[in-house]
N, C-alpha and C positions, 0 to 999 in steps of 0.2 A: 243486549247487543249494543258497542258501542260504534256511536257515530259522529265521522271524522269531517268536517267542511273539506271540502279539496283545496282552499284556501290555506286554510290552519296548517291542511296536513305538507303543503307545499313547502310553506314558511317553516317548520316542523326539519324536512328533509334539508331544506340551505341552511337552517339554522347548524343542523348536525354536519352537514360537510364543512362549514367554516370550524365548526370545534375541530374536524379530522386533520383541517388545512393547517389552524393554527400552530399547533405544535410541531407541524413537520416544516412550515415557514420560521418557526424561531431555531430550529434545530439547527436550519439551515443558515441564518445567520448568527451564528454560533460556531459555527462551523473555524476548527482548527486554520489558520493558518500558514501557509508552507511560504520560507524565505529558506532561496539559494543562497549561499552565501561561497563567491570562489573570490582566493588569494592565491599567487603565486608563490609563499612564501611557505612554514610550516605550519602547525598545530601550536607550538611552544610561540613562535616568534608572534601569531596572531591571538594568543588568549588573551593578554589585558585588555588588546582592543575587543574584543567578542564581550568582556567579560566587562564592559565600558556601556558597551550597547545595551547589556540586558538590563543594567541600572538604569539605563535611560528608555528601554520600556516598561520596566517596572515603576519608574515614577510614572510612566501612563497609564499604571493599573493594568499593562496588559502582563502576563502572568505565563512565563514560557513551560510548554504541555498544555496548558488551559488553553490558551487563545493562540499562540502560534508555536511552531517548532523550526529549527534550524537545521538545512542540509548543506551539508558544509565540503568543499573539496579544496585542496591543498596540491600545489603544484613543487615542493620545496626545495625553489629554487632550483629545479630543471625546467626551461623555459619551453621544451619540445610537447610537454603535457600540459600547457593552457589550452590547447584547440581540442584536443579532447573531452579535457574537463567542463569545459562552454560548451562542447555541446551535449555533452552527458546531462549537467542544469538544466540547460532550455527547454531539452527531451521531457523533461521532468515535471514542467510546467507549472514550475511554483506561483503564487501569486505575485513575487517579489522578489528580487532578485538585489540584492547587497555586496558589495564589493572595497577593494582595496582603491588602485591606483590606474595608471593610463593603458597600461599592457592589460589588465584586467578586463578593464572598462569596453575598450576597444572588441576582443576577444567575442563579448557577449552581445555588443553590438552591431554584431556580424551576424550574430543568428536568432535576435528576434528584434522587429520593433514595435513588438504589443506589451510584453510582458514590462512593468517599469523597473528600472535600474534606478539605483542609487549607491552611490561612490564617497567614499569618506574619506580619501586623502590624494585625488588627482592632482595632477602639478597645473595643467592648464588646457581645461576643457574647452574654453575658445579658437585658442589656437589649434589645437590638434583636430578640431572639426566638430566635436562630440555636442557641442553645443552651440546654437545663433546666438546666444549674450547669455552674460553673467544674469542679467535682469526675467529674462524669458526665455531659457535654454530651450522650447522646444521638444516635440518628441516625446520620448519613453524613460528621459534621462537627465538625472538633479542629482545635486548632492552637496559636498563641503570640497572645498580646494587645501592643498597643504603646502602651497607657493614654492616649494620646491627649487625650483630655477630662481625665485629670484630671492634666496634665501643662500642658492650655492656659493655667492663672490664670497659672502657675507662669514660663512665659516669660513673662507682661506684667511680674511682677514683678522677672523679671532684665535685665529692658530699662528698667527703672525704675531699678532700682540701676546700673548701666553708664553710662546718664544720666540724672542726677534734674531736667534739667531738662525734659523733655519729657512733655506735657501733652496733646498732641491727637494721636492715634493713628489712623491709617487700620487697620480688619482687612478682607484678602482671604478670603472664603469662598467653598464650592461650593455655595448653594443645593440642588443636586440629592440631595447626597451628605447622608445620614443622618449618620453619622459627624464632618463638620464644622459641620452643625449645633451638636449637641452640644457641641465645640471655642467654636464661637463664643459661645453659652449661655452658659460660663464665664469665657467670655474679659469679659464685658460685664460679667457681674456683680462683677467682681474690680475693676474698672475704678475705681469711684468710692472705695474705700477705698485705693485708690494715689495718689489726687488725678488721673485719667488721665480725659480723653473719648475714647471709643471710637467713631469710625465703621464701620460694614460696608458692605463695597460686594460685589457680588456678582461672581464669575467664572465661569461655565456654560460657556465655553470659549474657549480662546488668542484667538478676536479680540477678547473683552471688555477684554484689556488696557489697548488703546491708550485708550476710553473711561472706565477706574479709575483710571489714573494723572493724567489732566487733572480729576476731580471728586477727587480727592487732594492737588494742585495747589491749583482752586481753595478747598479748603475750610481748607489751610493746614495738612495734613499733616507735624506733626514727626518723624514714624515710620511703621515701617509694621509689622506681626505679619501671616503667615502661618497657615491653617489647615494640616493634612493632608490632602491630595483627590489625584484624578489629574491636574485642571490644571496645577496650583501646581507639583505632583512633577515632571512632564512638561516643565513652561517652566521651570525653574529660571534656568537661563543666560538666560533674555530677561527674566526678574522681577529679575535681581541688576543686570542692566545697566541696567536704567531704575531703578530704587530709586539704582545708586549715582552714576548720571549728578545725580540731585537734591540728592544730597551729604546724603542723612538715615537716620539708622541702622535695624535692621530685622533682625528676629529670626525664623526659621522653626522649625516639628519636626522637619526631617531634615537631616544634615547632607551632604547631596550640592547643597543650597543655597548654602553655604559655600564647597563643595571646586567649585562653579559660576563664584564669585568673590561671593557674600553676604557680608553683614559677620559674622552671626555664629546659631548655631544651639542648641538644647537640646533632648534625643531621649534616646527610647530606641537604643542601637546594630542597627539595622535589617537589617546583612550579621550578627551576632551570631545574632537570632533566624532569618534566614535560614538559616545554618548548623543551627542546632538541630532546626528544620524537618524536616533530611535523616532525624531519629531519626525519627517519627511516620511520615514515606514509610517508613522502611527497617519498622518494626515493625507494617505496616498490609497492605505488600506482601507481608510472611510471615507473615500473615493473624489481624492482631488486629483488632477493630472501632475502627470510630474512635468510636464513641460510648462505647464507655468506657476513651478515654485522656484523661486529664486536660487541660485547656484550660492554657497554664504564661503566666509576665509574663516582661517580661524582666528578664534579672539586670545586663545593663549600661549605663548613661546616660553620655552624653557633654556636655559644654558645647563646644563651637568655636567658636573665633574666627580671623578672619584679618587680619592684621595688614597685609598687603599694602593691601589695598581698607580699612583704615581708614585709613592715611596717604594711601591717593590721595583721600579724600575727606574729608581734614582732621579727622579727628574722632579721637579718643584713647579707649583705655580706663581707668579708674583700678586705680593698681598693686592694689590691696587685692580688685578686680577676676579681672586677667589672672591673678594667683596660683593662682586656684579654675579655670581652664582645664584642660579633659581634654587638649585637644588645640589648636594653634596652629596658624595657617598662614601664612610667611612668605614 
């Protein structure tokens, strides 16, 4: 007969439930990761940036399937399916939540404020409320800024120097979206010390186009500027194709406008802050607050131009011009 001390055999029995516990504790932190991920724009218009992001977890070693997966919803560019899609995510209760811009941001910040958000291209999270400071935003909610507004004056005037002969400007705005507001506010008051008339015509979603471009037409539009929204973002390839069918130049804020077949773009680089992005998932998921990680700008702007669709619709750049290009497209 064997015999057990009730001591031994104690020590014996915790000793084995700490084995049983261990592996269902590492399991658990191991445990896949689930990041929302809502854009107002498409599939196509949001890949570089998704696809900006994963390089920038993947230099953290985190491994998408392995360590986290992506549920992703797309509003494209009908603005009536953000409130749904926000709260289909929240419902969903990912660990993390990733995002676009201010219409986005906002959306999700309506229906939670545990889950943490992070935003890789708002125009101005102070001002619109989302955050108490650039330094200590607060809350559930961090990320990168894409200066947006104060980046608007800024194309009118590089469409000015490109061609100074060009006087009557059509701007596409999103009415709905806070954000292009703002964009547009600048873009107008910039306007009269260029010598430039500014139209706005509004786009609330892809069938407004057909309707902007014929009162663009009739009003005798020599150009056309681009706000940032998820319309714009989302129809790129259909806003480049009817802009360059009219043979008149036209400058947007992102350059997936360009790389659509646009004549030419000035941004912040939007896969850049995508990628940076990954740091705030990676240091939020190993559980720092997001309110107090600092809100960051971005560190790179690009000018684009494409050289292609300026020859097919007769129009040239001046060399004193094309020299100052980040990027060309031929």
């Amino acid at each position: 007969m064997i015999h057990i001390r009730r001591r031994e055999f104690l020590f014996a029995v915790g000793t084995g439930s700490l084995l049983v516990c261990l592996p269902a504790f590492a399991q658990q932190e191991k445990r896949v990761r689930r990041i929302g991920y809502l854009s107002p724009g498409s599939l196509q218009s949001n890949a570089a940036w998704l696809a900006a992001f994963r390089e920038g977890m993947a230099e953290l070693r985190w491994v998408e399937g392995r360590d986290y997966v992506i549920d992703a919803r797309y509003g494209n560019g009908v603005a009536q399916t953000g409130l749904g899609l926000a709260a289909e995510l929240v419902a969903a209760q990912p660990d993390l939540l990733l995002t676009t811009g201010d219409e986005a941001v906002r959306l999700l910040a309506q229906r939670t404020e545990i889950i943490p958000i992070v935003f890789a291209i708002i125009q101005d999270p102070v001002g619109s409320g989302l955050a108490a400071s650039l330094q200590r935003p607060g809350g559930n909610i961090t990320g990168l800024t894409s200066l947006g507004r104060d980046l608007a004056a800024k194309r009118l005037q590089l469409l000015k120097e490109a061609f100074p002969r060009v006087a009557r400007v059509v701007l596409l705005f999103e009415p709905a979206n806070p954000g292009t507001l703002s964009q547009a506010k600048e873009i107008e008051q910039a306007a009269p010390r260029l010598g430039m008339r500014v139209t706005p015509i509004e786009l609330r979603q892809p069938a407004d186009m057909e309707l902007a471009f014929k009162r663009g037409v009739a009003i005798g539009a020599q150009a056309y500027i681009m706000t940032q929204g998820g319309v714009v973002v989302s129809q790129s390839r259909a806003i480049a194709d009817r802009i360059n069918r009219l043979k008149v130049p036209a400058i947007a804020g992102w350059s997936g406008y360009v790389e659509a077949g646009g004549l030419m773009s000035y941004a912040p680089s939007f896969p850049d802050n995508f990628r940076r992005a990954a740091a705030y998932v990676h240091k939020i998921l190993k559980g720092a607050k997001p309110g107090d990680l600092p809100i960051e700008q971005p560190l790179r702007f690009e000018l684009v131009l494409n050289l292609k669709t300026a020859k097919a619709m007769g129009v040239k750049f001046p060399q004193s011009f094309l020299v100052r290009a980040d990027r060309v497209i031929e």
